[in-house]
N, C-alpha and C positions, 0 to 999 in steps of 0.2 A: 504494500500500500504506500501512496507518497506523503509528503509531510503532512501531518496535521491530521490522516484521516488511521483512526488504530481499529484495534478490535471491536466490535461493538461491547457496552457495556450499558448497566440499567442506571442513571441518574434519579434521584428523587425528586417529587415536585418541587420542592423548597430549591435542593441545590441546581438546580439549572441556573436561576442567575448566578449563581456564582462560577459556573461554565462558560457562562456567553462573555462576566466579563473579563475572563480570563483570554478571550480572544475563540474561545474554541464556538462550535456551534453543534445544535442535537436534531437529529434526528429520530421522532417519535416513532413508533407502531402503533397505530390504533389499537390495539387486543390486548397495550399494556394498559390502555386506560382501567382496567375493570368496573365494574357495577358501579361506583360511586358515582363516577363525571362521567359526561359528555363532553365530544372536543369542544365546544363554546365554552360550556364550564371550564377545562383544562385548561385551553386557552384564556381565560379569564384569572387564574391562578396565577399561570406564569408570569403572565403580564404584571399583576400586581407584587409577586415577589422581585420580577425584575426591576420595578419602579423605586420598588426600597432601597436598591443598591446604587441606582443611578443609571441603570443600562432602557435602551429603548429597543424594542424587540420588533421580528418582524415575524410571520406564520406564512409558510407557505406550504398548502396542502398540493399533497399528489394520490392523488385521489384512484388512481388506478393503480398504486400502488398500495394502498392503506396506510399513508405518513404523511407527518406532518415535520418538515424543514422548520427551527426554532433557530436565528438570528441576532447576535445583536446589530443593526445599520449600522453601527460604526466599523463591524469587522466580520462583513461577507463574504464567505467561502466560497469562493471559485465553484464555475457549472464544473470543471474535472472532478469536484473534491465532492464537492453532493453527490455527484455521479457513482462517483467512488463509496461514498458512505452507504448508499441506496442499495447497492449491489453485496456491499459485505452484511448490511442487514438483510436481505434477501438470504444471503446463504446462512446467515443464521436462522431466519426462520426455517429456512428449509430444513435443516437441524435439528432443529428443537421439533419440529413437525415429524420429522421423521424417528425421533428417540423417544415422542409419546408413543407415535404408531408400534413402534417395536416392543413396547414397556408389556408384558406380563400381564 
């Protein structure tokens, strides 16, 4: 993977802002939301823990993919680097889809 884009891993609502203002940027899955939110709720969350810190966020859904791109404007990751993210979360779902299917 090239700079900036790693393994996927699972951030909490709370710590995203502190993600984005660290320069980095998330990529959601929908199906991490659980029962609680909805993406407008979620998105509503982020936004407001991001505001505590000082970061301005931006959302951008992809929609045929079931994610949602989480931004600060000040430090937007390259279409390579989303690209890049979108595809390593892809293969983790596939993963994780495919080691329930297998589970006993």
């Amino acid at each position: 993977m090239s700079d900036g884009v790693t393994e996927p891993y699972l951030v909490g609502l709370a710590a995203i802002a502190g993600e984005l203002l660290s320069g980095k940027w998330c990529v959601y899955l929908h199906e991490w939301l659980g029962d609680d939110l909805d993406l407008p709720g979620w998105q509503a969350e982020v936004a407001a823990h991001a505001e505590e810190v000082g970061v301005q966020v931006c959302f951008v859904e992809i929609p045929r993919k079931d994610m949602t791109l989480v931004a600060n404007v000040r430090a937007m990751p390259s279409f390579e680097q989303v690209t890049e993210s979108v595809t390593a979360l892809e293969d983790y779902r596939g993963r994780s889809t495919g080691a329930r299917r297998s589970a006993p």
